[in-house]
Structures are given as structure tokens and as C-alpha cells.
C-alpha positions in Angstrom: -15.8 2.7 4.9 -18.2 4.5 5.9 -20.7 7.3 3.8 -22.4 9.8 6.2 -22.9 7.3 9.4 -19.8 9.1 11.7 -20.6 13.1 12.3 -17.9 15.1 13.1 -18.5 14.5 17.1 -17.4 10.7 16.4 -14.4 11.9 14.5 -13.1 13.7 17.4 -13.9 11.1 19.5 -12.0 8.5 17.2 -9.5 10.8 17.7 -9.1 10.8 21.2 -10.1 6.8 21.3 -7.2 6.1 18.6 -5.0 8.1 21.4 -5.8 5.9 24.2 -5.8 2.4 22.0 -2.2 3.4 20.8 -0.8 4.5 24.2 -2.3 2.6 27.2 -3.6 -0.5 25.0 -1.1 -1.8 22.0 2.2 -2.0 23.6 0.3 -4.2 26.3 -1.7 -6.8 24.3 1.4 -9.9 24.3 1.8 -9.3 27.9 -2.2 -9.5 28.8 -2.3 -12.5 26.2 0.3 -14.0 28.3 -0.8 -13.0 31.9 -4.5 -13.9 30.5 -6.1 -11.2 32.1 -6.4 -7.2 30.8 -4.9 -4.5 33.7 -7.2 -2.8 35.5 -5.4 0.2 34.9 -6.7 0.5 31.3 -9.7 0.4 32.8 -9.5 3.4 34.6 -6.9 5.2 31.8 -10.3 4.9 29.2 -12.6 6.3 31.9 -10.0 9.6 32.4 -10.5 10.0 28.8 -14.4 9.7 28.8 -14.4 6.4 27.0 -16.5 4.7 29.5 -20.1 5.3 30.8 -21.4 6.5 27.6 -24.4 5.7 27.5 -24.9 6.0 31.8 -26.8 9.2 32.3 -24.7 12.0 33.7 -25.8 11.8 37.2 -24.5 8.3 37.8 -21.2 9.6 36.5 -21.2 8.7 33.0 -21.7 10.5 29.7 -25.7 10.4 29.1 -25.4 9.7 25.3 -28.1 7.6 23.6 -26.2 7.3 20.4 -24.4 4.0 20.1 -22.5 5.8 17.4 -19.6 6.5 19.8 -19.3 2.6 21.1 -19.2 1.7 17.3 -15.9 4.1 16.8 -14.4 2.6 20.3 -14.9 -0.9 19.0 -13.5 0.2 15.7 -10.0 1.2 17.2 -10.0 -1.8 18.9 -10.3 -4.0 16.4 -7.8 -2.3 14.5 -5.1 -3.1 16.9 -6.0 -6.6 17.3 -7.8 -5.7 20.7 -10.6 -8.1 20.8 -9.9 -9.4 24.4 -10.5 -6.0 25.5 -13.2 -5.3 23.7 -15.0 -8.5 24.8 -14.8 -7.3 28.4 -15.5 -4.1 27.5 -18.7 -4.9 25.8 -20.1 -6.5 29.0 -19.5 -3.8 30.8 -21.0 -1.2 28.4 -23.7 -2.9 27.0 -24.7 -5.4 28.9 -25.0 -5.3 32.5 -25.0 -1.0 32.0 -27.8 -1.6 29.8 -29.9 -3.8 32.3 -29.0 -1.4 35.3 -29.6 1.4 33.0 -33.0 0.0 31.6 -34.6 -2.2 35.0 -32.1 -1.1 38.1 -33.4 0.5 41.4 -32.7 4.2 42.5 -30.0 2.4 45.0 -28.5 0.1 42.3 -27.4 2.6 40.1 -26.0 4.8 42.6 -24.1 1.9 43.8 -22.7 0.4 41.0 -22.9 2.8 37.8 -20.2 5.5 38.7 -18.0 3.2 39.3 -18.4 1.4 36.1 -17.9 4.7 34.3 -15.2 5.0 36.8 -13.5 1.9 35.5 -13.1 1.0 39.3 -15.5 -1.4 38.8 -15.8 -4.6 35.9 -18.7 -6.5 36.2 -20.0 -9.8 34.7 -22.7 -11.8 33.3 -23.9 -15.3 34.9 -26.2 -16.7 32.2 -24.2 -19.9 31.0 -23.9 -23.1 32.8 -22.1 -26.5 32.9 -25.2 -28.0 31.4 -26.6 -24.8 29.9 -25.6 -23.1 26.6 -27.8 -21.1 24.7 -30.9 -22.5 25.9 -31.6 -20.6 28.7 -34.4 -22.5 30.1 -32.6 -25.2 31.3 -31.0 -23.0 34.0 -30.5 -25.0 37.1 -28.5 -22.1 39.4 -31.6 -21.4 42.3 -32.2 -18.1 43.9 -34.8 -18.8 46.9 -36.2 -16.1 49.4 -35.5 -16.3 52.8 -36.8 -13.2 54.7 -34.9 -10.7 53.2 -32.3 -12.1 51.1 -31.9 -14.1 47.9 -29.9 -17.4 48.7 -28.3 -18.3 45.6 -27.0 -22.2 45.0 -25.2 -23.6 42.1 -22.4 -22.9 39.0 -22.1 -20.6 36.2 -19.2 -21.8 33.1 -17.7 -19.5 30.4 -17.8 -15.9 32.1 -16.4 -13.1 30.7 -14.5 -11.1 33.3 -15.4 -13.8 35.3 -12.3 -14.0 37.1 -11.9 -10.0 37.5 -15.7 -9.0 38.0 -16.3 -6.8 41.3 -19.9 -7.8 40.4 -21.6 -10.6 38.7 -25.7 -10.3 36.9 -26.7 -13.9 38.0 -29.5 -15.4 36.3 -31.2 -17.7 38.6 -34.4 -19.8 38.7 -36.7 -18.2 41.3 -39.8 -20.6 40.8 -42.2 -22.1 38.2 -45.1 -20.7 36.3 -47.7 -23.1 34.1 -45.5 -26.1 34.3 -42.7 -24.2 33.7 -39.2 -22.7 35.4 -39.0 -19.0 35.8 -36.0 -17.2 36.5 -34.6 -13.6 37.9 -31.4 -11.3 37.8 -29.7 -10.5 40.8 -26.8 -8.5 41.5 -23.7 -10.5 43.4 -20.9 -8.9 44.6 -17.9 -11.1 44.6 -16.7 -10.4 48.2 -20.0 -12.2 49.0 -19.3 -15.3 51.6 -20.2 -18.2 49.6 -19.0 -17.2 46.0 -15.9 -18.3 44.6 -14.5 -19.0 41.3 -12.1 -21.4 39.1 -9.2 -20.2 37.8 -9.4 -18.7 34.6 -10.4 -20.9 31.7 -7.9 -21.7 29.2 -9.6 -21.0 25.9 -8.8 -21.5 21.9 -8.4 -17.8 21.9 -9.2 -14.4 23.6 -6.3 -15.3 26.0 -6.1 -11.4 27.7 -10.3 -11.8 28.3 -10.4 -13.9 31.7 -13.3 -16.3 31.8 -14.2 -18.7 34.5 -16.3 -20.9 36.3 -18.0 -19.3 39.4 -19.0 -21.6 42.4 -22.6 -20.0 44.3 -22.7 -21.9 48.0 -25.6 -20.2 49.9 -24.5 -17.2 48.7 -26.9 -14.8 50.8 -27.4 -10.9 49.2 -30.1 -8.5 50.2 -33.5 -8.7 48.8 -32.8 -5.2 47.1 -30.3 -6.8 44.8 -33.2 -8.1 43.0 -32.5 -6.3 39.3 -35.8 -5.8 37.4 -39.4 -8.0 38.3 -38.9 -11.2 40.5 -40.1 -14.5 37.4 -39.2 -12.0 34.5 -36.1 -12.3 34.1 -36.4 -14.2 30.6 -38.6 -10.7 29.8 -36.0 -8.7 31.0 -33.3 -10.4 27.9 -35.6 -10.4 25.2 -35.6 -6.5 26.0 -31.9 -6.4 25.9 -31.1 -9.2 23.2 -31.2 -6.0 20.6 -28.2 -4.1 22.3 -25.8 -7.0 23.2 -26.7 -8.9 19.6 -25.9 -5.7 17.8 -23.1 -5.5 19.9 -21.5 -8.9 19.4 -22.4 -8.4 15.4 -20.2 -4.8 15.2 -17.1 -6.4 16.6 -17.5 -9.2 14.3 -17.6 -6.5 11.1 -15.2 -4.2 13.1 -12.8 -7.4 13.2 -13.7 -8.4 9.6 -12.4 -5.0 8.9 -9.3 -4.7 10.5 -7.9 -8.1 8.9 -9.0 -7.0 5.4 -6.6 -3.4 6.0 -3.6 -5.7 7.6 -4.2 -8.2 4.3 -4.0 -5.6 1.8 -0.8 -3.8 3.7 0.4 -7.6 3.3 -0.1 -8.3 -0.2 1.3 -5.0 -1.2 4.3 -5.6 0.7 4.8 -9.3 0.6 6.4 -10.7 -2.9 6.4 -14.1 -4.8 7.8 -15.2 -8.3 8.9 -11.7 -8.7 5.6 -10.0 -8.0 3.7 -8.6 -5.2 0.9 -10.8 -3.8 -1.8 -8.8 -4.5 -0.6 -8.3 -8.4 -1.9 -12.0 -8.8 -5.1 -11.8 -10.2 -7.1 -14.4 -8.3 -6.1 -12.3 -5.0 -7.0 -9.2 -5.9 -10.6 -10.9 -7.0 -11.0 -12.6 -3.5 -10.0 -9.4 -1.7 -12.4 -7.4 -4.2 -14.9 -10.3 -3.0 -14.4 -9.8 0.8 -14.5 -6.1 1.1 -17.8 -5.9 -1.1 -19.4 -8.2 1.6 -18.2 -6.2 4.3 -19.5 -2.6 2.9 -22.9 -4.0 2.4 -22.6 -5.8 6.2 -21.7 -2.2 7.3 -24.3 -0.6 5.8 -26.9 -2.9 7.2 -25.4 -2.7 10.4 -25.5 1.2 10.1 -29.2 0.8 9.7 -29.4 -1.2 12.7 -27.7 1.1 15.1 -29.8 4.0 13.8 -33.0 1.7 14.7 -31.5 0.8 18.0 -31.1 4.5 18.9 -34.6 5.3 17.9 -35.8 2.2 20.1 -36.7 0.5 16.6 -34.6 -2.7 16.5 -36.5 -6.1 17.4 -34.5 -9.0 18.7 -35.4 -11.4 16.0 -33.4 -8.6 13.5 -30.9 -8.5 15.7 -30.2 -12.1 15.0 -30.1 -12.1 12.1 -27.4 -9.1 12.0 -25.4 -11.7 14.7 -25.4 -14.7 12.8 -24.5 -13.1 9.5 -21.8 -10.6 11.1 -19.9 -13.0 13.1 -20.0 -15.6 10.1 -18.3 -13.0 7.7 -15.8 -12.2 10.1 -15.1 -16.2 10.0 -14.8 -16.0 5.8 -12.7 -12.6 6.0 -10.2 -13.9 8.8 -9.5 -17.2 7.2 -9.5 -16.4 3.4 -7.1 -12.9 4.7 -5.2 -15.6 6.9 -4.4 -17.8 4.0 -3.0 -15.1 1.7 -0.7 -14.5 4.3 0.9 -17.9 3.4 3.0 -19.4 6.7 3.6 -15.9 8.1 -0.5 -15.9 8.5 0.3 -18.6 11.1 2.8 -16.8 13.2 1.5 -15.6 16.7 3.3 -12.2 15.9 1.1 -11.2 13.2 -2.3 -10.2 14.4 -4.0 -12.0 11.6 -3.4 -14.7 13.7 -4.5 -13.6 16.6 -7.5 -12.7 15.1 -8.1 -16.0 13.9 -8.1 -17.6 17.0 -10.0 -14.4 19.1 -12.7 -14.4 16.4 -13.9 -17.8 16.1 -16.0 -17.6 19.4 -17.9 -15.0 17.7 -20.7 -17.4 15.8 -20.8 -18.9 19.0 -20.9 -16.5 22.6 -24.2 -15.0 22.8 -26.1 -17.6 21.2 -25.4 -19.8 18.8 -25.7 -19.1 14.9 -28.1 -22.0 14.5 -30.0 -20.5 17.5 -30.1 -17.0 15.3 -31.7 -19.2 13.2 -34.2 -21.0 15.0 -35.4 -17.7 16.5 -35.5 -16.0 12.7 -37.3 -19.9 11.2 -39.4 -19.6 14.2 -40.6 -15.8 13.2 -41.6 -17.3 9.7 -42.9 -20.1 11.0 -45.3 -18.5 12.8 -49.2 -17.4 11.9 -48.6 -14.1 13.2 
């Protein structure tokens, strides 16, 4: 665990965020796995308890605090109930579409939308991912064009997280073409907009209680004031953010990583075989010797990283490489703590299962771990 990263401020916090994660999120993760969608009434329980909006300056409602510190501890708890669903939606909400509104949103937009996301009245989403579109970006097809005052949206997003739940999707949308080549934009699209719809939610490997869809755009008309950030520069406006939401994506991978090694060790301490506990045999307590060295030194890299992020230090091409290598750990740690859980490892009422199955998306959602690599072999590459 950690060595001087929490201060005592995070402690109390992890107090009251262990509260909440134990009374209004626990006893409800089988029934939100089996509904496939996370009640909105958590939503609002965190906000009464000021786990929402951290980072939102206090006149918008929110907390004000530039120290990601405190989102580290929430995902922490989180993680150690099995609560990645949650903590998927969560994320989008906190540290993405906060963080453009926060960073690139009018006057009027914040007012609008950022109390009630502290609120938790309000979930938002994401649009970057299409049919045809993964983690290439460029290939966006989804059109924004200007007709007097309003943006006219036309075409499909796939694989959007709260997409089935979101008062308010972030829709990356091609706005024109610069040298040759597409540009896009953000805009902000409320969902009671005529013209938007979506698919039922998407029924995935894992992450069952996190709703994703597919959402429709059909001349979906919004005010030219929904514009977020400079019309064309919307690829600028993500390479400003990739920091905060690859960090992000790479502490819930070590948060996760964490949590199955404490449920493994509980296991093998408990669990016996040829009249001996499991983790008495030699070669397991070597692997789990092996795994929790990995994760202490991914933790303390990461703790470096959130420090630089908070000073406005952390580049995007680090960040990827803290994504890649967190969210592929959590893939060793899960499977190898899966496995010494023999057939019971297997069984949906163990969370090591669960975590099996919420965790692999992780080298995957938010680009691609061979994209983190192409953007760090690219860095090399280059003669600058």
C-alpha cells in the first residue's frame, strides 16, 4: 500500500467514501448486474455525501479541489467491493466530460450542466466511438453542419458508457476539413433532443450494471452555444484531456489489480487442500509474492503521475504508457488470482469472477494497448 501519498484529509475522506460504498453500493451490485443499469439514486446518495463534483469549482456546485488524490481513494473503495460498473460511469462523469466542461466550457455551459453533475441529477456521456470507428479517431463519420444558429448533427455513435442513462451526451462530430483532411468539434446534446435516440443497452462480456449503447443522431438540431471549446479543434481539445481520462482508466486498472490480490490472499488463507492451506504451498505463495511486487512499483509510478497531473506536469504520451501497462497488470493479477481460486474462481458469487470479466475491457476502452504503443514508438521514432 501506500507510503506517504494519502494525507490525513484522504483518510477521512476514505472514511466517509468506505461509508457510502458499504451502505448504498454493495448490497446493490447483483441486482444492478442483473437490471444492467446502476440506480440513479446512488447517484444522488454520493453527491449528499460530497463524493461528487470534486474537482468542479465551488460556484458551480461542486468541491473546487485540484488534487486527484481524493478520486484515487473513491476508486479505491470501489474496487474493493467489486464496483467497477460504477466506477466506469463514474469516471465519465468526473473526469471526463467534467474535465472538458471544466477546462473549454462557456460561462452558460457550466451553469447549466455542472451543478447538476455534482448534484448527481445529472449522468452524462461521451460520443467518440463509432460503428466503423475504434480508437482511430480520425475516421469519424458522425457530421455536425451549421445552419444559422444551430449545429445539425447526423449519424451513430457504438459502445457508450452511460449511454443508455446519460441526460447529456459530448458528441464528437466532423465539422469540416482542413489541408486535405477531416476536422472535427464537441458539442453538447441533450438527450430530450428531437432527433436522438438510442438502442437498448449493449449486452457486453462484462460490466453488466454500466449501461452502454448505441445512439441514433437524425437532424438532431441544438443551439450554436452548445458548441464546447473551438469549432475544427476538437482533436486539440483530447490531446489536452488524454492525461486525466488515461490516468484515470490506469488507476482503476491498479485499484482493481489490488482488490483481487486482498480477496486471493483472504482465499488461500482460508481455502485448504491435501491437508494444507493454499497459500502454505510454496509455488503460491511465490506467485502472490510476484504479483504484489508488480503492483507496489505500478502504484508508485502511478503516485508519481497523479502528483504530475496535479501540478499540470503529465504529457499524454506518459499517460499511455501508465494505461497500457496498468490495465495489462490488472489482466495478469485477475487471471493468475482467478486460477488459485480453483473452480470456486469461476463462480459468479465470488467477485474474482466478476472482476475477471469487468476488467478485461480495461486494455481495451480508451484506446487500445497497441495504440499506447504506437503513440509511445511514435514519440521515439521521432527527430524531435
Amino acid at each position: 500500500m501506500s507510503r506517504g501519498f494519502y494525507e490525513a484529509d484522504h483518510e477521512d475522506f476514505r472514511a466517509l467514501a468506505r461509508r457510502f460504498v458499504s451502505r448504498d453500493v454493495a448490497p446493490h451490485l447483483d441486482r444492478w448486474e442483473r437490471e444492467r443499469l446502476v440506480d440513479r439514486r446512488v447517484w444522488r446518495a454520493a453527491a449528499e455525501l460530497g463524493l461528487l463534483g470534486l474537482r468542479t469549482p465551488e460556484r458551480y456546485g461542486g468541491g473546487g479541489s485540484t488534487d486527484y488524490r481524493f478520486r484515487c481513494v473513491l476508486t479505491d473503495e470501489l474496487a474493493r467491493v467489486g464496483a467497477a460498473a460504477f466506477a466506469s460511469g463514474l469516471a465519465i462523469n468526473e473526469d471526463i466530460v467534467a474535465g472538458y466542461l471544466i477546462a473549454l466550457g462557456t460561462e452558460e455551459q457550466k451553469r447549466r450542466w455542472l451543478p447538476g453533475m455534482a448534484s448527481g441529477e445529472v449522468v452524462t456521456s461521451i460520443a467518440m466511438s463509432e460503428p466503423g470507428v475504434g480508437s482511430d479517431l480520425r475516421g469519424i463519420a458522425t457530421t455536425a453542419v451549421r445552419r444559422d444558429d444551430q449545429w445539425v448533427i447526423n449519424g451513430a455513435k457504438t459502445f457508450i458508457t452511460n449511454g443508455f442513462s446519460s441526460d447529456v451526451v459530448l458528441v464528437a462530430a466532423r465539422t469540416g476539413e482542413r489541408e486535405g483532411r477531416p476536422t472535427f468539434s464537441l458539442i453538447l446534446v441533450p438527450t430530450d433532443t428531437p432527433g436522438f435516440s438510442r438502442g437498448p443497452k449493449l449486452r457486453k462480456l462484462g460490466l453488466h450494471a454500466q449501461d452502454t449503447a448505441e445512439l441514433y443522431f437524425d437532424e438532431v438540431a441544438v443551439p450554436g452555444g452548445n458548441l464546447v471549446g473551438e469549432e475544427g479543434r476538437g482533436f486539440h481539445h483530447l490531446t489536452r484531456q488524454l492525461p486525466l481520462e488515461r490516468l484515470s482508466i490506469a488507476w482503476r486498472g491498479l485499484a482493481g489489480a489490488e482488490a483481487a490480490l486482498g480477496w486471493t490472499v483472504d482465499y488461500t488463507k482460508t481455502r485448504k487442500a491435501f491437508g494444507q492451506r493454499i497459500i502454505d504451498f510454496q509455488h503460491t505463495r511465490f506467485r502472490l509474492a510476484e504479483l504484489v511486487t508488480e503492483v507496489d512499483v505500478t502504484r508508485a509510478y502511478l503516485e508519481s503521475l497523479v502528483h504530475e497531473l496535479d501540478e499540470g506536469r503529465l504529457d499524454a504520451t506518459t499517460a499511455a504508457k501508465a494505461k497500457w501497462w496498468a490495465t495489462e497488470l490488472q489482466q495478469r493479477v485477475v487471471t493468475a488470482c482467478l486460477q488459485m481460486h480453483g473452480g470456486y474462481g469461476y463462480m459468479e458469487e465470488y467477485p474474482i469472477a466478476r472482476a475477471f470479466a469487468d476488467g478485461r475491457v480495461q486494455t481495451i476502452v480508451g484506446g487500445t494497448t497497441e495504440i499506447m504503443k504506437e503513440i509511445i514508438g511514435r514519440e521515439l521514432a521521432s527527430d524531435r
